[in-house]
FIMAR-745637 format. One line per field, with one value per residue: residue in one letter; x negated, z, y of N, C-alpha, C, O in turn. Coordinates in pm, whole numbers, always signed. Layout:
N
timi (A_...)
n_x (X_...)
n_z (Z_...)
n_y (Y_...)
ca_x (X_...)
ca_z (Z_...)
ca_y (Y_...)
c_x (X_...)
c_z (Z_...)
c_y (Y_...)
o_x (X_...)
o_z (Z_...)
o_y (Y_...)
END
This chain:
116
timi (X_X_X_X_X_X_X_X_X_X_X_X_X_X_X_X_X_X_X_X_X_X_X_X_X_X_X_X_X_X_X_X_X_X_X_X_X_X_X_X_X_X_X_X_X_X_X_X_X_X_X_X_X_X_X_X_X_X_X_X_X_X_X_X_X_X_X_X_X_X_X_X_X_X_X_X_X_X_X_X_X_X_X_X_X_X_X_X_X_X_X_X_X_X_X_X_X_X_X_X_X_X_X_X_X_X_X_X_X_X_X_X_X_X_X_X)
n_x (+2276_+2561_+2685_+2643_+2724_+2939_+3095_+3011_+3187_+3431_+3410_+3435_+3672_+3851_+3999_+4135_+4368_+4308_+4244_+4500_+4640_+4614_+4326_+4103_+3761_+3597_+3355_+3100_+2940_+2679_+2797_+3021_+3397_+3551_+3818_+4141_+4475_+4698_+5013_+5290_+5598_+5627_+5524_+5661_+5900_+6239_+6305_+6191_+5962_+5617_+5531_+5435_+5259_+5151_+5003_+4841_+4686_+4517_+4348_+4279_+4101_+3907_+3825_+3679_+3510_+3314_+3232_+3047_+2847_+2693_+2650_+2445_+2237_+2396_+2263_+2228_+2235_+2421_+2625_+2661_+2742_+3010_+3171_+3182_+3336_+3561_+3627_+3721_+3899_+3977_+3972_+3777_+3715_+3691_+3537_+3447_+3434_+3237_+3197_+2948_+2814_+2576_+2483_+2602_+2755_+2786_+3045_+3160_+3195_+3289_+3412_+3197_+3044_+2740_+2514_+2430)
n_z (-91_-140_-63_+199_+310_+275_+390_+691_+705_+680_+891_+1064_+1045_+1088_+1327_+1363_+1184_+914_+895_+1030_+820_+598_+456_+241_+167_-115_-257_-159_-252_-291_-549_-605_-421_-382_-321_-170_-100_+3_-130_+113_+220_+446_+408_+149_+120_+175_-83_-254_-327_-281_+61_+123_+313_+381_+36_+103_+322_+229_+28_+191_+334_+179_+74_+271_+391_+156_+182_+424_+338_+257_+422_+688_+988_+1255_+1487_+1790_+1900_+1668_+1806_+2005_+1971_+1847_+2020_+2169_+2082_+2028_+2306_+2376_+2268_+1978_+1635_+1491_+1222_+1014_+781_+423_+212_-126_-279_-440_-616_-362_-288_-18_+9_+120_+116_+191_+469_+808_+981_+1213_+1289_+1308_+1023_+909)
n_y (-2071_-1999_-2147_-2240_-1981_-1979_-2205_-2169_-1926_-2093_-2231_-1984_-1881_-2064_-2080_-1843_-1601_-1677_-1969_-1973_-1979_-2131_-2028_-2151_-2089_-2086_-2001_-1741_-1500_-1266_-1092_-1217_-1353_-1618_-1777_-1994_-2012_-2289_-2312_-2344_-2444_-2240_-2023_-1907_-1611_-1532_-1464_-1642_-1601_-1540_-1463_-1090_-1033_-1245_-1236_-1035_-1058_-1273_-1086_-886_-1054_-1196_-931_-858_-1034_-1066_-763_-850_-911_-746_-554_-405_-463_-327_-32_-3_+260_+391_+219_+268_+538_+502_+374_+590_+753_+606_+561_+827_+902_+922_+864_+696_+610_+783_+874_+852_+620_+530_+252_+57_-215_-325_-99_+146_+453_+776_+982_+1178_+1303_+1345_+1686_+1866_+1592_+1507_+1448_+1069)
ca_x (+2323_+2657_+2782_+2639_+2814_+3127_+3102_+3022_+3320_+3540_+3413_+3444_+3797_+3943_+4077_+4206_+4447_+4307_+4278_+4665_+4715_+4486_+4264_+3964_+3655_+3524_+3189_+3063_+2768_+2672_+2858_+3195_+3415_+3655_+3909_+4219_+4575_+4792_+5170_+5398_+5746_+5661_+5478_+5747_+5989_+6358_+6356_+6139_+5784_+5521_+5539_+5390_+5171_+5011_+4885_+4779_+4584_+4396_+4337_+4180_+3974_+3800_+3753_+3606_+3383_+3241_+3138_+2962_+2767_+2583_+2668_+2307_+2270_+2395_+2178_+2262_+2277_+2552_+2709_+2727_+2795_+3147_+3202_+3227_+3455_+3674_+3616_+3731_+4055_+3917_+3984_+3648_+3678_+3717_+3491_+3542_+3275_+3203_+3117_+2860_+2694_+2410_+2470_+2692_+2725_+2933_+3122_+3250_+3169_+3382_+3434_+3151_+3017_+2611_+2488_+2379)
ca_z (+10_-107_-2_+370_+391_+258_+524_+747_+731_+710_+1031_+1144_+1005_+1114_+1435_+1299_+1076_+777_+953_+1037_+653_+530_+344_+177_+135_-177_-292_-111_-290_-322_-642_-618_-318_-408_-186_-217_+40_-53_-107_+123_+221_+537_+312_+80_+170_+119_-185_-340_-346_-128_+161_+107_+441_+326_-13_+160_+446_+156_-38_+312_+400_+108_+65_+435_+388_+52_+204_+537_+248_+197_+569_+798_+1111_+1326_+1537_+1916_+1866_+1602_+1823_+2118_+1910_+1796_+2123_+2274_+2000_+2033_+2424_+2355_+2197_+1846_+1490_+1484_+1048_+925_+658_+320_+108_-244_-293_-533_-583_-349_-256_+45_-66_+194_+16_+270_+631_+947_+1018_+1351_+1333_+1219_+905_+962)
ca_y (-1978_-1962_-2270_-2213_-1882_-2030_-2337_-2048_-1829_-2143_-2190_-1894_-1832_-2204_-2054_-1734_-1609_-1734_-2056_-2021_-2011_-2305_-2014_-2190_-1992_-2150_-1934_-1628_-1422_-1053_-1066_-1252_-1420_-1687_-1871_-2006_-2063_-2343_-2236_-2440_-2353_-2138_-1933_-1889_-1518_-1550_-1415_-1714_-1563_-1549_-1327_-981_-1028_-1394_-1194_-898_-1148_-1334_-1006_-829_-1151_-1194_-803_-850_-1152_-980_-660_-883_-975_-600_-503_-406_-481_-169_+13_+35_+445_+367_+143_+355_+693_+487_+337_+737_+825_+567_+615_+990_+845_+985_+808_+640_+606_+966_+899_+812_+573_+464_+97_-14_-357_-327_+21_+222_+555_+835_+1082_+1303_+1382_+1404_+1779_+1862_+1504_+1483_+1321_+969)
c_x (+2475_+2750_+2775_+2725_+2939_+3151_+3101_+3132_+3461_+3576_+3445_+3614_+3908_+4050_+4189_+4307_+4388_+4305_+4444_+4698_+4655_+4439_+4126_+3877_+3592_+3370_+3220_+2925_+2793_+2763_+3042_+3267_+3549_+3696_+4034_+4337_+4646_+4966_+5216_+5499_+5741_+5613_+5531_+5867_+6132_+6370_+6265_+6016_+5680_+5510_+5409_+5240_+5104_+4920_+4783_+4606_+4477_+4340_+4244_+4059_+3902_+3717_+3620_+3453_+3275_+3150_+3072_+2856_+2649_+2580_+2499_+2388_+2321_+2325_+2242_+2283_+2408_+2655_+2753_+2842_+2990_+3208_+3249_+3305_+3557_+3734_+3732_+3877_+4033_+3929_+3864_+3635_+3795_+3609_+3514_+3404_+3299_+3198_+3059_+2799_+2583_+2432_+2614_+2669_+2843_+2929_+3183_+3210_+3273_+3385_+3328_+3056_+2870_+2578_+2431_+2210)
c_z (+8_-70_+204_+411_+376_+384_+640_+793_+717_+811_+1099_+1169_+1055_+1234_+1452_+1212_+965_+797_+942_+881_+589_+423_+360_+143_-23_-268_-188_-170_-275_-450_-674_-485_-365_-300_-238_-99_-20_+0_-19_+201_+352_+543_+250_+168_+104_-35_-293_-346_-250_-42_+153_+180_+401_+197_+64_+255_+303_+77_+63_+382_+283_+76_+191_+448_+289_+100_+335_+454_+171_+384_+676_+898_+1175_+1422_+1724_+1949_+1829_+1653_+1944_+2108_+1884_+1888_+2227_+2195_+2040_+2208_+2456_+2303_+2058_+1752_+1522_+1288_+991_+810_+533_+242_-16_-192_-427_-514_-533_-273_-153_+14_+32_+101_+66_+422_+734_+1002_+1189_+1374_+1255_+1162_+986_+876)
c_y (-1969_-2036_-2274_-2108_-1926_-2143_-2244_-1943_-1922_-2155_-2139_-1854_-1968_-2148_-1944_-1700_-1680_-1845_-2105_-2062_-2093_-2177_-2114_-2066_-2082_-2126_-1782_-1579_-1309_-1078_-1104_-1356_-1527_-1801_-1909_-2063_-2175_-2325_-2348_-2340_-2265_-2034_-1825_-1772_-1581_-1549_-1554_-1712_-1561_-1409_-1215_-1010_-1137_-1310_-1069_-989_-1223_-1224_-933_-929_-1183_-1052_-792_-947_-1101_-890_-753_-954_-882_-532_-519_-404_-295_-158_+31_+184_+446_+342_+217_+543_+622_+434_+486_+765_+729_+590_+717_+978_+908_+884_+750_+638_+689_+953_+787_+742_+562_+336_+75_-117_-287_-156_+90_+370_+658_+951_+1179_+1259_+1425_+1570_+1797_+1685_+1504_+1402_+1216_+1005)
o_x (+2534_+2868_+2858_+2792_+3032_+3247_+3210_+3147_+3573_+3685_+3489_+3666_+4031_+4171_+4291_+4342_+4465_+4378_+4499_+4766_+4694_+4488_+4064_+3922_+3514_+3299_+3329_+2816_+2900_+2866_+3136_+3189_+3656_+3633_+4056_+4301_+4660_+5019_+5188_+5492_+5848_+5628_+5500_+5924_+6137_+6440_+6288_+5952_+5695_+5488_+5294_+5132_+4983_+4798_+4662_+4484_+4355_+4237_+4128_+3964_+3787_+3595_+3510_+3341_+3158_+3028_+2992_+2787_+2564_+2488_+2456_+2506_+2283_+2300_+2326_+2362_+2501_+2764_+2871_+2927_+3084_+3328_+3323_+3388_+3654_+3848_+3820_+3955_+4137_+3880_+3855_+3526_+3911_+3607_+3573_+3298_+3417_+3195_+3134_+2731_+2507_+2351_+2725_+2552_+2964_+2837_+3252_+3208_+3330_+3336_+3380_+3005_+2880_+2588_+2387_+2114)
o_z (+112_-47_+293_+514_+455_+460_+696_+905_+732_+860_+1204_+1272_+1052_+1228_+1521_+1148_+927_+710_+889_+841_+472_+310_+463_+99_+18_-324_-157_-130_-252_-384_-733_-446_-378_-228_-352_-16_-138_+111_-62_+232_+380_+632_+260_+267_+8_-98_-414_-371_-131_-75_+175_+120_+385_+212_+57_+245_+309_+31_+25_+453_+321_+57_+190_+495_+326_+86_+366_+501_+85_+433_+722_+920_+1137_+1477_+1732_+2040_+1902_+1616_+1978_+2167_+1906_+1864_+2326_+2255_+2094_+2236_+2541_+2312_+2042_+1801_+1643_+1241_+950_+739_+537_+219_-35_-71_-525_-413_-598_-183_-205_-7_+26_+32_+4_+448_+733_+1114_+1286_+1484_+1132_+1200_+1099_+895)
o_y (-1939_-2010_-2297_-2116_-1910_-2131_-2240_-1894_-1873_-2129_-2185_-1813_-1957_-2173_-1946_-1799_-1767_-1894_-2201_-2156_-2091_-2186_-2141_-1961_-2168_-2210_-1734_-1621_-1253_-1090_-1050_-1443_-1467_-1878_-1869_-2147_-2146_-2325_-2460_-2221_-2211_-1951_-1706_-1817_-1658_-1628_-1547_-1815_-1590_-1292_-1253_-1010_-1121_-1300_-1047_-976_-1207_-1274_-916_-898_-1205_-1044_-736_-929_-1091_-901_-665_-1044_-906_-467_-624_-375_-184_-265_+121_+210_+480_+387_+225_+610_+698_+432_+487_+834_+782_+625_+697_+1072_+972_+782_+770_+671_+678_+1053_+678_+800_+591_+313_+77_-133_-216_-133_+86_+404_+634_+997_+1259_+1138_+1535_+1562_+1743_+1668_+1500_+1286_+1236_+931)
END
């Protein structure tokens, strides 16, 4: 499996930023996501190092690919309830989670908004 999702999100990612930056996906499981960019010089910030924004981008796309790896499908309710908020011009993510292997866990509640 974890070679399909990795072939999978190279795919998916070829056209995209991570694309722009030659990331590699190289495993994807429930347990660990490894990838890798290769440095070249338009990479590289003035100052010598790698630009803030390239780690950040491989640091948010593997966090991203990871959790689509515990992520249910959403419910058409769900999808319309966050579609009127954002509608409404409203924050849409006022709440705050945990993460556990295997487990979503909310920890706090939007002020007026009913439990899921």
């Amino acid at each position: 499996m974890s070679d399909e999702r990795a072939q999978f999100l190279n795919d998916f990612g070829r056209d995209r930023l991570p694309g722009m930056l030659g990331l590699e996906i190289l495993t994807c499981t429930a347990e660990r996501v490894t990838g890798r960019i290769p440095v070249t010089p338009p990479l590289i910030a003035g100052t010598g190092f790698l630009w803030a924004p390239v780690v950040i981008a491989l640091a948010d796309t593997l966090c991203a690919y990871g959790t689509g790896v515990w992520v249910r499908p959403v419910s058409e309710e769900a999808t319309a309830q966050y579609e009127a908020l954002v509608t409404a011009g409203q924050l849409p993510h006022q709440d705050t989670y945990q993460l556990r292997v295997g487990e979503l866990q909310r920890t706090e509640t939007v002020p007026g908004m009913p439990p899921r």
